[in-house]
N, C-alpha and C positions, 0 to 999 in steps of 0.2 A: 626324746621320742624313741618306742623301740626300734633297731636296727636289726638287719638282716646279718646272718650268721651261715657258716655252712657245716652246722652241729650236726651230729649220726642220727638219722631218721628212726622216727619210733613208728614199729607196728603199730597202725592200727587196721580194725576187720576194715576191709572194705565190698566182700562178700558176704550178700543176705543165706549167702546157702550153707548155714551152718548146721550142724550134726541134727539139732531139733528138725530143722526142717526134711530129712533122712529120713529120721526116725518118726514124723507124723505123715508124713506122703504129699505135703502143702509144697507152694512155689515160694511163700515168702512167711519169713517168722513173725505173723503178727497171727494171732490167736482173739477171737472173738469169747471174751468173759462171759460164761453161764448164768446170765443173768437171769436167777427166775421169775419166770412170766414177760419178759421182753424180749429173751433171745429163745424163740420159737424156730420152727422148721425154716420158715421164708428167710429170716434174717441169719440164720445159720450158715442156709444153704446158698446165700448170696455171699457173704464173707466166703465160704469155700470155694465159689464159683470163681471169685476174682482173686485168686491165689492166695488167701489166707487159711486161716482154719477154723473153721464153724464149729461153736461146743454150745449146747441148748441146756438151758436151764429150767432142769424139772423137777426144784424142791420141793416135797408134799405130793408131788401129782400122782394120779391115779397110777396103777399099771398100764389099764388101759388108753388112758390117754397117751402116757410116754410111744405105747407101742403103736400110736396112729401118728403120733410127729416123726416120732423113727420113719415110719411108711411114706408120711408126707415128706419129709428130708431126702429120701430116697428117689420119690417122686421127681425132684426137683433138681437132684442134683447125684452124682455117681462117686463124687469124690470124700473120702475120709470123713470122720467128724468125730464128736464127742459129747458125751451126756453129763450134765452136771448135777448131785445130788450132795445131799446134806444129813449125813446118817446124826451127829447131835440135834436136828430140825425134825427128827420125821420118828413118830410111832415107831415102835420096832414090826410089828405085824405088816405096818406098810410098806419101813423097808425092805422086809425080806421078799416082799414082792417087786418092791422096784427093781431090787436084785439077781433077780432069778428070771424077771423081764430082759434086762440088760445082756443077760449071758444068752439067753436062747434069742435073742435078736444079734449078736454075732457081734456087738458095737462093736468102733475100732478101736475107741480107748472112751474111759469115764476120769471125769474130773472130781475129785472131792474135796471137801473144805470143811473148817472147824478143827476140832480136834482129831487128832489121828487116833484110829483103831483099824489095826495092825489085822485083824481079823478079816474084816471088810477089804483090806489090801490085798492080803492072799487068797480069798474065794475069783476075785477077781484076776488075779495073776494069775490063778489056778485055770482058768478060764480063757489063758491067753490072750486076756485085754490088754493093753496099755494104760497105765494108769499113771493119772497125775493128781498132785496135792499141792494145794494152797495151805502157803505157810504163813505168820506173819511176825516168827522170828527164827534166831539160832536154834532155840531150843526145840520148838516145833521141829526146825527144819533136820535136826539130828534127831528127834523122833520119824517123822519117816523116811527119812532113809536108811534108818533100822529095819524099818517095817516092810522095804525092801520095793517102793516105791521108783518109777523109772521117768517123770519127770517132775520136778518142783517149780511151783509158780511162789514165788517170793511176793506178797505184798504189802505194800507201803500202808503208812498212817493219813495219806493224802487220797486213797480209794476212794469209790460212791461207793453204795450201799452198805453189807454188814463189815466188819474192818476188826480183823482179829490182830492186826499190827499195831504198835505206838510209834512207829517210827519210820523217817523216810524210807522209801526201800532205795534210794540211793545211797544210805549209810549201811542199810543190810546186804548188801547186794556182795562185796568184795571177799566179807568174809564167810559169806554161805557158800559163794563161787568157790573161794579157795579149799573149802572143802567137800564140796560134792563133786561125785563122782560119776555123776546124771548129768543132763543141761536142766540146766536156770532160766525159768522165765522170770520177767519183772514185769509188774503189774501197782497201777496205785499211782494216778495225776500223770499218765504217761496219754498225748495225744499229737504229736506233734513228731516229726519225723528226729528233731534236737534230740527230745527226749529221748527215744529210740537209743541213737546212737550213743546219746551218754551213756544207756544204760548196759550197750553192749561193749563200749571200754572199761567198763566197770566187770566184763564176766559172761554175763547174762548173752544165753544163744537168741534169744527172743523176746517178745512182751505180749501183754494180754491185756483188752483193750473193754474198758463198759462201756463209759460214758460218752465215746469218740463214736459206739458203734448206735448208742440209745439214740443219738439224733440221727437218723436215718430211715428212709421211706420204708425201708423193711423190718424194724423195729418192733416190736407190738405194745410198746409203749403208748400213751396216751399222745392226745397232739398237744394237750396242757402241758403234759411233763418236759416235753419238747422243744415247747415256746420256752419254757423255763430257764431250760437250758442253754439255749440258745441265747438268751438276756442277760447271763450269771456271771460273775467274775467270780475270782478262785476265793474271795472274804465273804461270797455270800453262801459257803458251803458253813453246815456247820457237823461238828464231832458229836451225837449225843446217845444217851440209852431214853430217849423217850419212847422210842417207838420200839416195841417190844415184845408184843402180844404175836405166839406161835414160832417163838423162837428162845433160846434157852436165856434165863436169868441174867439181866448183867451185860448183853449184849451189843454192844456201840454201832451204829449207823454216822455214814456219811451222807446228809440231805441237804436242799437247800430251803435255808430258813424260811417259814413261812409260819401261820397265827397261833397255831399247836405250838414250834418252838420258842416260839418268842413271850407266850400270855401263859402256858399252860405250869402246876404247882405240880411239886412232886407229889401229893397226896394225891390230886386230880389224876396222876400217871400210875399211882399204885393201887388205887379204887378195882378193886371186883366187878363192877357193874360195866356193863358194855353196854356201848352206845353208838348207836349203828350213824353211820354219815355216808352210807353209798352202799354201791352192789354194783358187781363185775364177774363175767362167769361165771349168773346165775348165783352167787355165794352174797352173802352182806358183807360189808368191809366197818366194821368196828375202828372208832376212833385210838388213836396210840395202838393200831395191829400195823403189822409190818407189809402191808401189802402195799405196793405203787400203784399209782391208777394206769389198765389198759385200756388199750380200743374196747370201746363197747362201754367203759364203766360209765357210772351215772351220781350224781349227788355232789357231796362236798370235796369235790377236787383237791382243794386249795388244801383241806386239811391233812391230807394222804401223804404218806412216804415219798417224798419228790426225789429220790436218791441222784445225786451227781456228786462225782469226784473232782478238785479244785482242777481240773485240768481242762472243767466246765471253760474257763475264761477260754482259753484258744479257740471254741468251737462257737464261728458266728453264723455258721448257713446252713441249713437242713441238703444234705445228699444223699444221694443210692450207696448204698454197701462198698459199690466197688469203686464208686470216684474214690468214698472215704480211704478205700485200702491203695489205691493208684497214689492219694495225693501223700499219703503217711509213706511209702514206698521210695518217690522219687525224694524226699525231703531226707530221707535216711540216708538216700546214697548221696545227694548232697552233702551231707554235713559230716557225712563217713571222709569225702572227698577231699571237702576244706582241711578236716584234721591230718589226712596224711601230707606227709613232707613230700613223698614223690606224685601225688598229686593235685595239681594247679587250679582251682575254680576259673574256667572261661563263661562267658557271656552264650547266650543262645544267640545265633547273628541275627536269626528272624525278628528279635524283639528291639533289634538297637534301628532307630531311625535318624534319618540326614537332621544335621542340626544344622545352622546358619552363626554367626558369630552373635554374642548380645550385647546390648549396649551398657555401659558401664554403669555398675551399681552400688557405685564407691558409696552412696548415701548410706548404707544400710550398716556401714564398720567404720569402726573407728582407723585411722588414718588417710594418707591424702590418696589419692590414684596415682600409678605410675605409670600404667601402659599396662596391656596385657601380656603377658609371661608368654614367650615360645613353645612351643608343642614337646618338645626335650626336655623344659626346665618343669614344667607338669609332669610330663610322664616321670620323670625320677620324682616329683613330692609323691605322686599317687603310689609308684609302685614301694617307695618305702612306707607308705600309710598303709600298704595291701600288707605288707611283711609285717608291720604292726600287730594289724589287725588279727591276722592271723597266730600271731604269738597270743593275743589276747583270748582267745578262743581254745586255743588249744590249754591256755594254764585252769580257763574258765572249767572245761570238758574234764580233764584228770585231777581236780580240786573238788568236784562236786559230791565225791563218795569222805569228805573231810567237814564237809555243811553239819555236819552235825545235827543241825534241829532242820523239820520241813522246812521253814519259816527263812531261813538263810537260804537253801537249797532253794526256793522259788526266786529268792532276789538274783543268784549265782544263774539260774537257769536265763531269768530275763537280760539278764548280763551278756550271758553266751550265744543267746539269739542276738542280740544286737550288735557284736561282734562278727558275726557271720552272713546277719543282713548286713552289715558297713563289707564285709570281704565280698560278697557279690557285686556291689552298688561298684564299688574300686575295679573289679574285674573287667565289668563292662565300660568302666570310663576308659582302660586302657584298651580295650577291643575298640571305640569310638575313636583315639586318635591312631588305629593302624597298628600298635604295639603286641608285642606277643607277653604273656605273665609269665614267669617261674616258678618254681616252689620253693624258693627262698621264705624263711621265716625269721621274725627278729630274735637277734640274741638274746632280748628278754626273758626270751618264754626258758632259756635255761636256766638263766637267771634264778627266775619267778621258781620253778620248779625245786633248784636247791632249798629254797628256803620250806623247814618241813612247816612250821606254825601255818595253821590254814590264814590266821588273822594277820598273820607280818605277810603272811603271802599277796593276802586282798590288798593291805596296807600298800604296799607296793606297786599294784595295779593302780590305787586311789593315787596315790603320786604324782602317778603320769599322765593322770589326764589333765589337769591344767594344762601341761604344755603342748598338749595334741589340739586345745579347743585352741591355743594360741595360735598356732603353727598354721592350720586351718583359717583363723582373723583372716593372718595374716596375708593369705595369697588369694582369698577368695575373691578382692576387688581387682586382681588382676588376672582371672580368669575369662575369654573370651568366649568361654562355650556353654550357651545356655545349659545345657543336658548337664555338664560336670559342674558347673557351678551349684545347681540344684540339689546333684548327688552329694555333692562335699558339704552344703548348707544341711541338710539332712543328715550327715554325718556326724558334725556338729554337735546339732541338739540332741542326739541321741548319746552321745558323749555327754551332754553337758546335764541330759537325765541319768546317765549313769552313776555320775557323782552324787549324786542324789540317794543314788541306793546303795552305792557302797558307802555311804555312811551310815545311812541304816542298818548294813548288813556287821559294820565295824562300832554299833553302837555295845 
């Protein structure tokens, strides 16, 4: 089992108030994605409201229109924001108009994505905007900050909607970090506070959030698209260029699978002929065209762009803007928390309740009962399981920019949540008998960390759980306390699914 060690503590952030947040005028670095046509004024200006940062997605839109959501944003809310456009998406005659909308409405900063043009950079810097750029590699990302760009949103190959990346943005993230001279945001399967914080030991001041924010009362997404999401695990996304129509050749979408993806021919997808299956804002919405369905749309739902990013699986309840940004907030500094050495995950006391002793449930394990263990010979198995654990978490958290493909980076990700739900569950078994935690960590994690191969690293991790599911057998039938016997049985099996994926991830 890993033991405890009292190796030199490694920074990590455990302040949300990093430069980004300075330099955008937000309380907390989580940034609401330009999603267009779902992140309107309301849902902007409710992320702003509850200390994020509202950026409104107005690819295509009118001038007009932009300049009454600005109005309505304004309406709604006093605090910063940002406008998201897409100059490869849009006519040039239009754009020059969204543009010159932009500067004489005073934004505080405009978002852009696709290819960079360096042009578009400087009218708008010229103008005293702040501008940011969605990149979805090195290459891009050393093209604008040429072009003299002042924040970059790095995204991943695991994104909803359009997805100029191949790749996780937790494999991009380190070496755009090390060379930019801006802050980093990370965007692309990030929902969850874990995430977060990987992404900020990886670099990154901030992340940029769709999919976490499209299920949300203030959305203007459809309630179909919603329900969708809300049902999806991260295998029901899929990568394609089917949908295509009013955006530039060749273009990949993150969706989730539905009768289009799954029945439709590439001839069926290259056909001239358009074939109308709805209408939303007044406009008709053509079959393989890239629009999602909003409030108000009508027709073939099912068929439409259902854009969610695999980070869809985390998100199981429809909330307000700001629970979303509250519950992604408090989970950040959580697991900001766990990872530092100097400090200790304790229990919330309001949540822990009187337990009574239980009666022996030697049936359930193999060997015979001996009596239940003293309240000292627990506290020492738990608190070297809590040091465990938390080596485990921590090798999980600085290994994840080494994942290589998404596909590992999501097993590594469920790994590292489960490691840090077992360091809570541990925390509070030791708040239950009286005990105070440490920040002690086991020696493993330096262990674990020398070794550079990402796969001898995992290999190593895989090791050791056999002996932690034994270890665990082994005292659970003489455990007296309903409450820790529960936690430690849970522990358990979440170890004994880890094995599970660390061979898939070592396949």
């Amino acid at each position: 089992m890993l033991v405890s060690d009292s190796s030199t503590p490694i920074a990590v952030p455990l302040s949300l108030h990093t430069p980004l947040v300075a330099m955008l005028g937000c309380q907390y670095p989580i940034i609401c994605a330009g999603m267009g046509g779902v992140a309107r004024a309301e849902l902007a200006a409710a992320v702003s409201e509850a200390g994020g940062f509202g950026c409104m997605g107005m690819v295509r839109e009118s001038a007009q229109f932009i300049r009454a959501q600005i109005e309505q944003y304004r309406a709604l809310s006093a605090r910063p924001f940002a406008v998201n456009i897409v100059p490869a998406a849009t006519a040039p005659e239009l754009l020059e108009q969204q543009i010159a909308t932009l500067i004489e409405m005073k934004v505080t900063a405009v978002c852009l994505f696709w290819d960079v043009q360096s042009e578009v950079v400087q009218r708008f810097k010229g103008a005293g905007i702040t501008v940011i750029h969605q990149v979805g590699s090195v290459a891009d990302a050393d093209k604008a900050l040429a072009a003299g760009v002042d924040i970059l949103i790095v995204q991943g190959v695991d994104a909803g909607g359009h997805v100029w990346a191949t790749q996780s943005v937790y494999s991009l993230l380190p070496e755009i970090c090390r060379n930019s001279k801006v802050p980093v945001v990370a965007a692309g399967g990030i929902a969850t506070g874990q995430a977060i914080a990987a992404a900020m030991l990886l670099g990154a001041q901030g992340v940029s959030c769709g999919t976490a924010f499209l299920a949300t009362f203030e959305s203007n997404a459809h309630s179909y698209h919603k329900q969708r999401v809300l049902e999806a695990s991260a295998d029901d996304t899929l990568y394609t260029t089917k949908f295509h129509i009013n955006w530039p050749d060749d273009a990949p979408v993150r969706v989730l699978r539905n009768s289009v993806t799954e029945t439709s021919t590439a001839e069926q997808c290259d056909s001239a002929q358009r074939v109308k299956i709805g209408e939303q804002d007044g406009q008709p919405v053509f079959l393989f065209a890239t629009d999602s369905p909003l409030r108000g749309a009508s027709g073939e739902l099912e068929k439409m762009a259902l854009y969610a990013g695999r980070s869809c699986g985390e998100i199981k309840e429809l909330c307000s803007a700001a629970q979303r940004v509250q519950r992604l907030v408090k989970e950040t500094v959580q697991s900001l928390q766990r990872l530092a050495t100097d400090q200790a995950p304790t229990a919330d006391p309001e949540s822990v309740s009187e337990v009574s002793s239980s009666p022996c449930m030697a049936d359930q394990f193999s060997g015979d009962y001996s009596g239940h263990c003293d309240d000292e010979e627990l506290f020492g198995f738990i608190a070297q399981l809590l040091e465990a654990e938390r080596a485990v978490a921590k090798v999980c958290g600085f290994s994840m920019g080494q994942a290589g493909t998404s596909y590992r980076h999501d097993l590594l990700l469920r790994i590292h949540s489960d490691a840090t739900e077992n360091c809570e569950a541990l925390a509070q078994c030791i708040e239950m008998l009286g005990k105070q935690t440490t920040s002690a960590i086991g020696s493993d994690f330096a262990k674990c960390m020398a070794i550079n191969g990402f796969i001898a690293r995992m290999q190593y991790i895989r090791n050791d759980q056999d002996e932690v599911i034994q270890n665990i057998s082994e005292i659970l039938p003489r455990v007296g306390n309903a409450q820790i016997f529960d936690e430690l049985k849970k522990i358990r099996d979440r170890h004994r699914g880890n094995i599970e994926l660390l061979d898939l991830l070592l396949k």
